[in-house]
N, C-alpha and C positions, 0 to 999 in steps of 0.2 A: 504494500500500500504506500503513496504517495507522502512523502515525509512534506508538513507545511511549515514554516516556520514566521510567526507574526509578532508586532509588538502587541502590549500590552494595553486593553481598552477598559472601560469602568466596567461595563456587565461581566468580568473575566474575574471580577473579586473572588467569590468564592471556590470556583475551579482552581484559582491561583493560589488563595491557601489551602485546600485541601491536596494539592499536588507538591506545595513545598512540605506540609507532614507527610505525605504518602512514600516522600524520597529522602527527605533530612528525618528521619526518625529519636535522633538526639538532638535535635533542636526544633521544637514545638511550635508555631505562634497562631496566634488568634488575631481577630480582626482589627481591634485595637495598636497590637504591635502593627500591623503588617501596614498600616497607615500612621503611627507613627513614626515608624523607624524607616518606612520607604517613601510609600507613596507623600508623604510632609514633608522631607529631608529636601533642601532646600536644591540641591541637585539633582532631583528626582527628573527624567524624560522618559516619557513612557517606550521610545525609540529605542531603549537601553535595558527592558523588561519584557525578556522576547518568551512566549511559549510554544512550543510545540506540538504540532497534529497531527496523528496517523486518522484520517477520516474526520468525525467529530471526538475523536477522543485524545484528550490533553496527556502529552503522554512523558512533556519536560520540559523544562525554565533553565534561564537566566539570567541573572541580575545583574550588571556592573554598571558603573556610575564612572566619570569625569567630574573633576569641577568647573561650574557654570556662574559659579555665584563665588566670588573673593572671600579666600577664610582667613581669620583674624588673624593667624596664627602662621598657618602654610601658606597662603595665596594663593593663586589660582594652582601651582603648579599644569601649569599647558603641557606638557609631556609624559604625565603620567594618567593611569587607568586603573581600576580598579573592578576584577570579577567579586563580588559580595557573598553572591553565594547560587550553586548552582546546583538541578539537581535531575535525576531521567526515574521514572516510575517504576518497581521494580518488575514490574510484568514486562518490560519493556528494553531492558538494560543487552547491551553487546549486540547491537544494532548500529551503532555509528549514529544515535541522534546525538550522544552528547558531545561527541567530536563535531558534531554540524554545528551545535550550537554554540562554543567555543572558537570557530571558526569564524563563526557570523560576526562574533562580536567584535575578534580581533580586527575585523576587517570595518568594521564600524568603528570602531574606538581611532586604529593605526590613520584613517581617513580624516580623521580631527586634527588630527596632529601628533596621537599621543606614542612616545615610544617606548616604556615602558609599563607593562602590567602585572599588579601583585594581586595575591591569591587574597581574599578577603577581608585587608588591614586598614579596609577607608576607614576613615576617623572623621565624625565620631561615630558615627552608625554603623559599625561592623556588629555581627553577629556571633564572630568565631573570631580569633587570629590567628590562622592559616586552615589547615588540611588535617583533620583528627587523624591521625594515623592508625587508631583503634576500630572508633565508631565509622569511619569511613574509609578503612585500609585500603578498597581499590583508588581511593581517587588519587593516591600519593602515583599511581604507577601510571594514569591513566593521565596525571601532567603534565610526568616525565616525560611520556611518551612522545606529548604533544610541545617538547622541548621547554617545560618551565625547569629552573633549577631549586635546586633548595638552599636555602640562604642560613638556616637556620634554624633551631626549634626553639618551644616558651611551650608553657605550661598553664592550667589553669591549678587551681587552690581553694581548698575550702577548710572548716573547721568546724563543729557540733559544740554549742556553746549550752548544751546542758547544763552541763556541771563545771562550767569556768568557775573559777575561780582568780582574782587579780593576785598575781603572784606578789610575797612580801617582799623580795628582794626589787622588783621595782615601786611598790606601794615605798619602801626605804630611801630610793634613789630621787623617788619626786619627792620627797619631802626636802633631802637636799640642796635637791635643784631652787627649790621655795623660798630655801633657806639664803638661797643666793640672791634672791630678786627673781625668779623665773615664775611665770603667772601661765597654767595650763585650764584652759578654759572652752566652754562652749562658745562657737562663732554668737557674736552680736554684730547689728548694724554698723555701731560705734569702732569695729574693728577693721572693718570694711576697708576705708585708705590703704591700711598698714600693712592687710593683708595682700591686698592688689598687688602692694610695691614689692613688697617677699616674692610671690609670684612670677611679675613681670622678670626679675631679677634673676632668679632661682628655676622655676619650672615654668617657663610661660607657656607649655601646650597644657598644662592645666588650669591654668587662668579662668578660661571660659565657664569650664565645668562649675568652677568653685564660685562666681559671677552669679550661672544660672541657678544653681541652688539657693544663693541670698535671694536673688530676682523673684524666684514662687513661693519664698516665705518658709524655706523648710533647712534655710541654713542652720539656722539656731539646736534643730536637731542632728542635723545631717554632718556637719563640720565641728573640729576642736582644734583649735589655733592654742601654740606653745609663744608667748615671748619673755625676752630679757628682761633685764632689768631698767634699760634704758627706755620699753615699750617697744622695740622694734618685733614685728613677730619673723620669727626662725624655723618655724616646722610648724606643720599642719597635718590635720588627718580627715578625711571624705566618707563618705558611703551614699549608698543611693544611685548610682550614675542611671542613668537613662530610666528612672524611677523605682528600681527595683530597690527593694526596702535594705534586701540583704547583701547587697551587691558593695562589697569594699572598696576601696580606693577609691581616686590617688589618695598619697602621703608623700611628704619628704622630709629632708630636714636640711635646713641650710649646710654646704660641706663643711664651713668652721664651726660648725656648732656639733658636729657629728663625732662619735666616741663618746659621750657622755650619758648612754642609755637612755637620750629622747626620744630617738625613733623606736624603742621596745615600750617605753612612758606611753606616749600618744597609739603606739595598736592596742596596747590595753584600755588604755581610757576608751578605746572605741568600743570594746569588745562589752567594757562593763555596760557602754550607754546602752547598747545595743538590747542585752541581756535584760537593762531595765527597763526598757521599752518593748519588753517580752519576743524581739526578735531572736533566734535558738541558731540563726544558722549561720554563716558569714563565708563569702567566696569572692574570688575575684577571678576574671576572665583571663590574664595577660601575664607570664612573669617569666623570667630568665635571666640568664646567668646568676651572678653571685645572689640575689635577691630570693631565688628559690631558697638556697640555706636559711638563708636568716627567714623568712618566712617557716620553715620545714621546724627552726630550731624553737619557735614562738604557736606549734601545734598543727600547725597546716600540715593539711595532706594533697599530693595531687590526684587530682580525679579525670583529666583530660589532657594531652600530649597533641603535640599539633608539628608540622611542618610550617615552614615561613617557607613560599615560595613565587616566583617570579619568572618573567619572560620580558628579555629584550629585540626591540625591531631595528 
């Protein structure tokens, strides 16, 4: 039967999610996500959300995105591309649709201008960061295949905060730290300047994040800003991204300020808020290299393994 392949039109909602669970099976979304994390995302072209038809029957997708809209942070980058996430029905799978439709897009993307594309690391609406090498073992060989390389792996993290407990050896260390003039605090209004400028300085691809959390009113929960004595703030800690309650990060801690058990200070203070806000679970999508330790050494476990991979034109 006649492979068609189209973009993406409003009456295709449902089909279009029931076809990204029916193929991403470790990654779920409902209607809600799937408009806001896509079809809202300020780069959203439906020319770029292509499906696939054996007759009337949707048989696999595409998502990848360009930026069209100047990011505060990256800018437009003109040369680069981004697949999100892609997926072929499994009734359907070792037919050459999903190579078609990796092809389609290349050739749509490479036509913009773009010459390179990464495997699902757009920011800030990615899904994944890269290729599960677990949950989706074929796809690592099937992007090989079609000459992406691997750049890399990152992990995801999580922890069961049942029976946390704030360890006394840091419950010890912040009181130190207090002793010095260092003030560990839930984000307020009033912090806002100070915090920006840490930011700007420090971590500016999380700026926005930490911005839009003040912005809906959920900073005061969601953030805990560490500063000196002077009032400058030096480390920060997040949760919530793209509104998931238990969803950790960022955090950082200014480099001079780093070695004095802040950054182990501030993931506990998170863990307690969390805990007292009857949140049980805590994960984050993204981590690598040294940072798995220290994450690994403060309870975390990984629960998902990914490739980072990419394709130059």
């Amino acid at each position: 039967m006649t492979l068609n392949i189209r973009p993406y039109k409003s009456e295709d909602e449902a089909l279009a999610i029931d076809l990204w669970n029916d193929s991403l099976t470790r990654d779920q979304i409902d209607r809600k996500i799937f408009y806001n994390r896509i079809i809202y995302d300020v780069n959203f072209d439906p020319a770029n959300y292509l499906l696939a038809f054996e007759g009337d029957v949707p048989v696999g997708f595409i998502y990848c995105t360009r930026r069209i809209v100047h990011d505060e942070i990256s800018g437009l980058e003109p040369t680069k591309g981004w697949i999100v996430a892609m997926g072929v029905h499994p009734n359907f799978r070792r037919r050459g649709i999903g190579r078609k439709l990796v092809e389609k897009v290349e050739s749509n993307l490479t036509a913009a201008g773009v010459t390179q594309i990464d495997l699902a690391t757009y920011t800030t609406n990615y899904f994944f960061p890269g290729v599960d090498k677990i949950a989706y073992e074929s796809g690592v060989n099937f992007f090989e295949a079609l000459e992406y390389e691997n750049r890399g792996e990152c992990v995801s993290m999580e922890i069961d905060l049942h029976d946390y407990v704030y360890p006394e050896k840091y419950k010890e260390k912040r009181k130190m730290l207090e002793m010095q003039g260092y003030v560990i605090k839930p984000f307020e209004p009033c912090d806002a300047v100070a915090t920006f400028v840490f930011l700007r300085e420090c971590f500016p691809d999380w700026l926005p994040l930490v911005r839009a959390s003040a912005i809906s009113g959920k900073g005061e929960e969601r953030v805990i800003v560490a500063k000196d004595k002077t009032g400058h703030v030096v480390g920060f800690v997040m949760r919530g991204m793209d509104g998931t309650a238990e969803r950790f990060g960022p955090f950082g801690v200014k480099p001079d300020q780093q070695g004095c058990s802040l950054g182990s200070i501030l993931f506990n203070e998170m863990m307690l808020s969390m805990v007292r806000q009857r949140i049980f679970h805590a994960y984050f999508m993204w981590g690598e290299g040294r940072n798995r330790e220290i994450y690994a050494s403060w309870g975390m476990k990984i629960f998902r393994q990914y490739c980072q991979m990419s394709k130059k034109f």
